[in-house]
C-alpha positions in Angstrom: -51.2 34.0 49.2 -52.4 36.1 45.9 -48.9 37.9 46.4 -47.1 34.5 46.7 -47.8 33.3 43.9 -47.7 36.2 41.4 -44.0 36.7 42.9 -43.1 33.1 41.5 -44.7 34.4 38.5 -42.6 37.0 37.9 -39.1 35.3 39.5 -39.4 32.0 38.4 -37.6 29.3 40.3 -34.5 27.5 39.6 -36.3 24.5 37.9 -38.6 26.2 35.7 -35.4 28.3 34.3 -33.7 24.8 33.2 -37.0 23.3 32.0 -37.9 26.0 30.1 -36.1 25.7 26.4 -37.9 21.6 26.4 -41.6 24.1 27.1 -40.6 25.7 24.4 -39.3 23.4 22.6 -42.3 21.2 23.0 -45.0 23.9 22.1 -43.6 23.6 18.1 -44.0 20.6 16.3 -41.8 22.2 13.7 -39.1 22.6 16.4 -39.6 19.4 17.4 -38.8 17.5 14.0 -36.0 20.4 13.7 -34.3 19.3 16.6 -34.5 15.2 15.5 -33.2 15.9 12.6 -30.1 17.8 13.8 -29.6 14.9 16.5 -29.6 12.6 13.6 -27.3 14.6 11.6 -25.0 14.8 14.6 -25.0 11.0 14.8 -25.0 10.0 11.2 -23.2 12.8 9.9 -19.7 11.2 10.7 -20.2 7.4 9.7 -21.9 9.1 6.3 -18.5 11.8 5.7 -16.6 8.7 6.3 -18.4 6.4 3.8 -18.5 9.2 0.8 -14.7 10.6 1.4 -14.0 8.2 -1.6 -16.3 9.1 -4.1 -14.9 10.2 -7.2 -11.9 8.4 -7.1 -12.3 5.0 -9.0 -10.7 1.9 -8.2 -8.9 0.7 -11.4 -7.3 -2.3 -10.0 -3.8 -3.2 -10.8 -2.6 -1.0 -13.6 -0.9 -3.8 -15.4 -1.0 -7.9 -15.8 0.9 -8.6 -12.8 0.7 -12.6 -13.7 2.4 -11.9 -16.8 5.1 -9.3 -15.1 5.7 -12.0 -12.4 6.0 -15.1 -14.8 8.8 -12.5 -17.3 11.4 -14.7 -18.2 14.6 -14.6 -20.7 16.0 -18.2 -21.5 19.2 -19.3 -19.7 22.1 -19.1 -22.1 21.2 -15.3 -22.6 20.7 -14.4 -18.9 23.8 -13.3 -16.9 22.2 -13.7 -13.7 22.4 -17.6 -14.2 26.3 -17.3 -14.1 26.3 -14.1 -11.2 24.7 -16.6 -8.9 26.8 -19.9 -9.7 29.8 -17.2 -8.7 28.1 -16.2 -5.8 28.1 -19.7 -4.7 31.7 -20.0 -5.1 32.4 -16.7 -3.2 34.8 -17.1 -0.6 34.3 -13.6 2.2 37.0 -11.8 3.2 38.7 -13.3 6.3 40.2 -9.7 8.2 41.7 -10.0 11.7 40.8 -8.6 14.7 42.9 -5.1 14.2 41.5 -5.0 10.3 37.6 -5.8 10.4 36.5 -2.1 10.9 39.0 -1.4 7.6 37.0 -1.1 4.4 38.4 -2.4 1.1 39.7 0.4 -0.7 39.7 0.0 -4.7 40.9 3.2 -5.3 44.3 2.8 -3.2 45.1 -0.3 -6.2 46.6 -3.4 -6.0 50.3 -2.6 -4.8 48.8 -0.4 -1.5 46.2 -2.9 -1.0 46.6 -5.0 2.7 47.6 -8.5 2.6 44.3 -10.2 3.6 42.1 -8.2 0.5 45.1 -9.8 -2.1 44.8 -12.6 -0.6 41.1 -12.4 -0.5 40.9 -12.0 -4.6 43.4 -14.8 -5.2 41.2 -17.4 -3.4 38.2 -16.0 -5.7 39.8 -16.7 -8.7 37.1 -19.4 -9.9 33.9 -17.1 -8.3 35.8 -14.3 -10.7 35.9 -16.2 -13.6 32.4 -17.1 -13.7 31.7 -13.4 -13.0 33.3 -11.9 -16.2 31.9 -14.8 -17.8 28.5 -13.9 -17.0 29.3 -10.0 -17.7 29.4 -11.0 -21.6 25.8 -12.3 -21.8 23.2 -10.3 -24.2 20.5 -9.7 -21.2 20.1 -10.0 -17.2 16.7 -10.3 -15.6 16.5 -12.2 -11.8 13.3 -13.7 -10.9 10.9 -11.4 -10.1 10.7 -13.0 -6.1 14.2 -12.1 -5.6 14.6 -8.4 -7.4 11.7 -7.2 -5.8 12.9 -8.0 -2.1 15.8 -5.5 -3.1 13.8 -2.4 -2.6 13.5 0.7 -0.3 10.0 -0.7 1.0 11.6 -3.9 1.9 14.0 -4.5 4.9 15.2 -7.9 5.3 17.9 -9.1 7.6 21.0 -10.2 7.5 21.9 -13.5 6.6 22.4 -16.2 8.6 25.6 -18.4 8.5 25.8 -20.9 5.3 22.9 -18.3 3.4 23.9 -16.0 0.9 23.8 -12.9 0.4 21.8 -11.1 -1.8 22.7 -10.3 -5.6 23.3 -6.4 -5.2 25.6 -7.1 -2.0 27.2 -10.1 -4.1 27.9 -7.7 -7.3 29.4 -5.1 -5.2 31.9 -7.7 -3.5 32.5 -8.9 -7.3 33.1 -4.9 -8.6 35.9 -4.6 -6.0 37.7 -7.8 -6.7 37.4 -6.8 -10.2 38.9 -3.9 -10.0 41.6 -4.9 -7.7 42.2 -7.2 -10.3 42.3 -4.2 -13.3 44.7 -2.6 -10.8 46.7 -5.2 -10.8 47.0 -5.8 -14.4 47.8 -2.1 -14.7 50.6 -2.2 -12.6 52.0 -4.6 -13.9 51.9 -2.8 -17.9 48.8 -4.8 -19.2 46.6 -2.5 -20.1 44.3 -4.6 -22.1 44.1 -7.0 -19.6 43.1 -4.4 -17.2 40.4 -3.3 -19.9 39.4 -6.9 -19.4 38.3 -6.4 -15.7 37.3 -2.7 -16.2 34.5 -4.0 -19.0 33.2 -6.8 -17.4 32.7 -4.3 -14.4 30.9 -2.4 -17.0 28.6 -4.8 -18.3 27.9 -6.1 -14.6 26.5 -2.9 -13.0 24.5 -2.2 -17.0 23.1 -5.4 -15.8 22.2 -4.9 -12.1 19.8 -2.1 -13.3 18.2 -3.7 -16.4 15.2 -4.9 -15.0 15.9 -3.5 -11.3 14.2 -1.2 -8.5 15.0 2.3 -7.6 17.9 0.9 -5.1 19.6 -1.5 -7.6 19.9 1.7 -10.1 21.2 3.7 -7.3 23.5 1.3 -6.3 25.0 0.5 -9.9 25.1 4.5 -10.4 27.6 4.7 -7.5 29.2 1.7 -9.0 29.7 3.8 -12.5 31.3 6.8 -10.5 33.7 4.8 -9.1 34.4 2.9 -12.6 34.9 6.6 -13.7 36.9 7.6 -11.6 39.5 4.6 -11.7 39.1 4.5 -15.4 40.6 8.5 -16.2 44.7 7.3 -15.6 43.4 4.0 -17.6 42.6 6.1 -20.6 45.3 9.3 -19.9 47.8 6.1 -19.7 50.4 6.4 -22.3 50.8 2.8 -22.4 47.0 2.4 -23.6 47.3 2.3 -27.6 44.8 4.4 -29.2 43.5 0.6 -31.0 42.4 -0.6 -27.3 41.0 3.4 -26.8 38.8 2.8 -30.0 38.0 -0.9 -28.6 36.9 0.7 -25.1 35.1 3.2 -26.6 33.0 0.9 -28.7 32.5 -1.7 -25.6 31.2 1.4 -23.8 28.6 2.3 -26.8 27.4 -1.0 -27.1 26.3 -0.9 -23.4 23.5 0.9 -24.9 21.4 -1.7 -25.6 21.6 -2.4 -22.0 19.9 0.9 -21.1 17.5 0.4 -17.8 13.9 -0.5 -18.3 11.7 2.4 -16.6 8.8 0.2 -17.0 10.0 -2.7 -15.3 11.1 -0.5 -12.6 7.8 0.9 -12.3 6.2 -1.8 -12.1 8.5 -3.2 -9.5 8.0 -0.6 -7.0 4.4 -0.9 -7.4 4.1 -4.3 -6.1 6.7 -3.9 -3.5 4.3 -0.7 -2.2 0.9 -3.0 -2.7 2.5 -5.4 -0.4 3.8 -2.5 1.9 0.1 -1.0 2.1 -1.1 -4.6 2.4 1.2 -5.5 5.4 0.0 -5.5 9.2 1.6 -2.4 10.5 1.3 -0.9 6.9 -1.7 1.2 7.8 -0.2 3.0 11.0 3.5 3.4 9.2 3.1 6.8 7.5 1.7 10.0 9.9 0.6 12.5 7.9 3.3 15.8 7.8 1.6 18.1 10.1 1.7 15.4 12.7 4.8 14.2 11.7 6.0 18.3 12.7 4.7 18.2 16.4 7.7 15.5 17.4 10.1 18.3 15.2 12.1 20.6 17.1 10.8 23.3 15.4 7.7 23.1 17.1 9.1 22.9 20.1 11.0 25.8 19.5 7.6 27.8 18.0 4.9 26.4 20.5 7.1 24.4 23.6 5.4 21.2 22.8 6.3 18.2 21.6 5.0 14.8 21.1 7.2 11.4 21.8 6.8 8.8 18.9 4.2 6.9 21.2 1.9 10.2 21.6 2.0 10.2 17.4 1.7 6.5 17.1 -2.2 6.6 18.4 -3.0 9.3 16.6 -1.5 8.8 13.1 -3.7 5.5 13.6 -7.2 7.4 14.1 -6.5 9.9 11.2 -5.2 7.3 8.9 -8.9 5.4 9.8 -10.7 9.1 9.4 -8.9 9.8 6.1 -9.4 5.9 4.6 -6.2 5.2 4.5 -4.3 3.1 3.2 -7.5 2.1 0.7 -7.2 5.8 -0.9 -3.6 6.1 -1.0 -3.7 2.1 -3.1 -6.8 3.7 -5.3 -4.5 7.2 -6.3 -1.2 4.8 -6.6 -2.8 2.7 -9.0 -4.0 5.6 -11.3 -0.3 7.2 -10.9 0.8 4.3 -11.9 -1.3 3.7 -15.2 -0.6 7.6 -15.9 2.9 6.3 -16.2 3.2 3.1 -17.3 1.4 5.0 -20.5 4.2 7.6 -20.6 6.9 4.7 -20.6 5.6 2.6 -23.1 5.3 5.4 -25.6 9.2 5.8 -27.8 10.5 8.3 -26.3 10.4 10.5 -28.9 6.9 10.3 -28.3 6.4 10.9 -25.0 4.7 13.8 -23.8 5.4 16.9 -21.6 4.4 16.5 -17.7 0.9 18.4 -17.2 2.3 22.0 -15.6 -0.4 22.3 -13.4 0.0 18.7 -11.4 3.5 19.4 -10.8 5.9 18.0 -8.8 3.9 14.8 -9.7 5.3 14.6 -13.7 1.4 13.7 -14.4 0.4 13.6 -17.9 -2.2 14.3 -20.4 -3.2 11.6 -23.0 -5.3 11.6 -26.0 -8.4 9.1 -26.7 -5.9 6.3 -28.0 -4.4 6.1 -24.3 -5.3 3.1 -22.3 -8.7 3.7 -20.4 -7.0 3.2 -17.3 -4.3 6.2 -17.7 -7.5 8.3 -18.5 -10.1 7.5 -15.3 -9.1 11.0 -14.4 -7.5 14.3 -15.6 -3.9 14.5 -14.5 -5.0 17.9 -12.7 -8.0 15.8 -10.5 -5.7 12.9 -9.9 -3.3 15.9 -8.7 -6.1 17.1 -6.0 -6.2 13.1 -5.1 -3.2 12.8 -4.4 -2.3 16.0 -2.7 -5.0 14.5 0.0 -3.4 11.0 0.2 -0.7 11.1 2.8 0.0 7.3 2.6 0.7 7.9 -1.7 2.4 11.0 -1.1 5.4 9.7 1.1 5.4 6.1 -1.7 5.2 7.8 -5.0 8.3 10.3 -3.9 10.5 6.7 -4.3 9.1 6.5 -7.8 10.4 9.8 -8.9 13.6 8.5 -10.2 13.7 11.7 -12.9 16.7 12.6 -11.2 18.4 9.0 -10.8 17.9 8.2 -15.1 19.5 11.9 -16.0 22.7 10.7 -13.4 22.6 7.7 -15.3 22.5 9.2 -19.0 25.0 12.0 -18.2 27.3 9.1 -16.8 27.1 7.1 -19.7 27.9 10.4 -21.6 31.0 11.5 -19.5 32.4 8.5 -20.6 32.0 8.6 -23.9 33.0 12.0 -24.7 36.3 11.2 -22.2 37.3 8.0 -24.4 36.7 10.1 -27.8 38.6 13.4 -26.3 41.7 11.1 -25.4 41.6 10.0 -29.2 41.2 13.3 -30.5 44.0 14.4 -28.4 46.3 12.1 -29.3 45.7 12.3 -33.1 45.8 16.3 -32.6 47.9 16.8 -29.8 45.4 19.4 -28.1 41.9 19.0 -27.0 39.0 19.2 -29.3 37.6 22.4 -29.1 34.0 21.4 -28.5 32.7 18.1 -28.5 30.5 18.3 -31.7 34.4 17.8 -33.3 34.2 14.2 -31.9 31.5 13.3 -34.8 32.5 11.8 -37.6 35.9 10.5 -37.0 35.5 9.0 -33.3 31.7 9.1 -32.8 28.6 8.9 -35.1 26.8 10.9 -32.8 26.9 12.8 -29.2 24.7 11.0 -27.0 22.1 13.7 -25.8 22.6 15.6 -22.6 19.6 14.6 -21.0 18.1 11.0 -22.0 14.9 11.4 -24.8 11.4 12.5 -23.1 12.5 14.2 -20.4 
């Protein structure tokens, strides 16, 4: 029996082997508070990470009086809007027939190539039309607030039903081509003034559109401005256009000027259309972040042979989006973007500072003690960290980088310019100028810049 027992001693059984670490365990009160406190770590370490992932990044609120933005108003008799919707009420659509409704209206083909059905279509417009160039001669354009901001990348409404109308960009664009069928007309027909007419209240309409607009409006009234452009060179090459209407053209076109687009309404625009994104029911599980965004990309099938379906990422994008507080830290870094800005654009821009090098591609900026508080909550290189970890502001703020959109704009407006000055030149000189600085003095007081002030 003596031999029994110190054999179990020395091979101990099964039991004892998987009791053993809790023996030892137990012998060391040390080890015993040791262990609690990693269980408790383990348990409340999440919930804790979670809680403190937002520390550091103040919540400014909104970065401008949105009560005062929303309530912006410019009185009736100055505001062409009042006139583009009483036209838009009297628009008549184009009635095409079966063969015909997959043909677009083609402005550039003119009035003489144009089908039947679209000449037909601008006769029976006639009165819409008139109120149209009526309204392109008003001083300002500014919609209500309710209706410009529906008109935006964030925002996808349907179409309308029967008896609605349709919204003002759509309306403007039916209006542009009528218009222009119109100056085509005129043209044809040796009245080059009256095709001037058409051609500046086409002008004045799309200077208007992006005003006070959102990102889309100024994209859409950029396309708008190429095409005017474009049918607007054998307008201006046109013998038949005196070099009194080429002076008159040329001044209509500068005093467009004072129409220039307001960045800050724009801004603030597309803030409030993303607050209402972010605030929407599917608005926290719309945005996966990019490196789960890449596992449905073919690349990754091609790299690693997997792939996940859109149903696989939906679940997913929803429990890191929770994880990462989202949407709350995306709203908290677009409202400080937004501040950072909005300081930028209210400054002349003369005034206006250099981006901050270091938070590039963001166009952040530094600002002294006289910036409002709110621009200054943090330095432009820790609101860069901020939002290089927001996944939610990342994929908005990339719609509010419209650098791009207001140099198209500018060198547009330019173009032109110097084209409607070069034709005078050239027919006072009989050759081209040589450079355009020769356009000063007798056709312009000054070039307009190649890229707008500020940038």
């Amino acid at each position: 029996m003596k031999g029994t027992a110190t054999l179990r001693r020395n091979f101990p059984t099964l039991s004892w082997l998987i009791t053993a670490p809790f023996h030892w365990f137990g012998k060391s009160r040390r080890r015993i508070w040791g262990g609690v406190a990693v269980l408790l770590g383990m348990i409340a370490g999440p919930p804790l990470w979670w809680a403190i992932q937002l520390v550091g990044l103040p919540d400014i609120g909104e970065p401008f009086d949105v009560q005062e933005f929303r309530s912006l108003t410019i009185p009736d008799d100055r505001n062409a809007f009042v006139l583009y919707h009483q036209a838009a009420a009297r628009f008549k659509p184009l009635e095409q027939s079966d063969q015909s409704q997959d043909r677009r209206v083609n402005v550039r083909a003119g009035w003489s190539k144009a089908a039947p059905e679209v000449r037909r279509w601008v006769e029976e417009n006639r009165e819409a039309l008139a109120l149209f160039r009526q309204a392109a001669e008003r001083p300002d354009a500014l919609e209500p607030p309710s209706a410009s901001l529906s008109d935006s990348y964030f925002v996808r409404t349907a179409a309308p039903a029967p008896g609605q109308h349709l919204n003002m960009r759509v309306s403007l664009a039916l209006f542009q081509e009528m218009a222009l069928l119109e100056a085509s007309r005129r043209e044809e027909h040796g009245d080059m003034a009256g095709a001037w007419e058409w051609y500046r209240a086409v002008l004045r309409a799309l200077h208007h559109l992006r005003r006070h607009a959102t990102v889309a409006r100024r994209m859409a009234a950029q396309r708008w401005h190429t095409e005017l452009r474009g049918q607007m060179i054998p307008w201006i090459e046109d013998a038949r256009t005196s070099p009194a209407l080429l002076h008159r053209a040329l001044e209509d076109v500068l005093a467009c000027e004072a129409l220039a687009p307001s960045d800050s309404y724009t801004l603030k625009a597309e803030y409030l259309n993303a607050e209402g994104f972010l605030a929407g029911r599917n608005g926290r599980h719309l945005i996966p972040p990019a490196w789960l965004r890449s596992l449905g990309s073919r690349r990754m099938v091609r790299s690693l042979g997997i792939i996940l379906a859109p149903e696989q990422i939906r679940p997913i994008a929803a429990a890191w989006s929770t994880w990462r507080r989202e949407p709350e830290r995306s709203r908290r870094v677009i409202r400080l973007v937004t501040a950072n800005w909005l300081a930028f654009y209210d400054l002349p821009p003369n005034q206006r500072p250099s981006p901050d090098i270091d938070a590039a591609p963001w166009e952040l900026y530094a600002f002294g003690p006289s910036a409002p508080a709110k621009a200054r909550a943090l330095s432009p290189e820790a609101l860069g960290r901020w939002l290089d970890t927001a996944d939610y502001a990342q994929e908005i703020l990339r719609l509010f980088m419209w650098r791009r959109l207001r140099i198209q704009e500018h060198v547009g407006h330019r173009e032109l310019v110097i084209r409607l000055a070069s034709e005078l030149y050239r027919r006072d000189h009989g050759a081209e100028p040589p450079e355009p600085e020769a356009l000063v003095g007798p056709y312009l007081k000054r070039l307009p810049p190649e890229i707008p002030e500020g940038e």
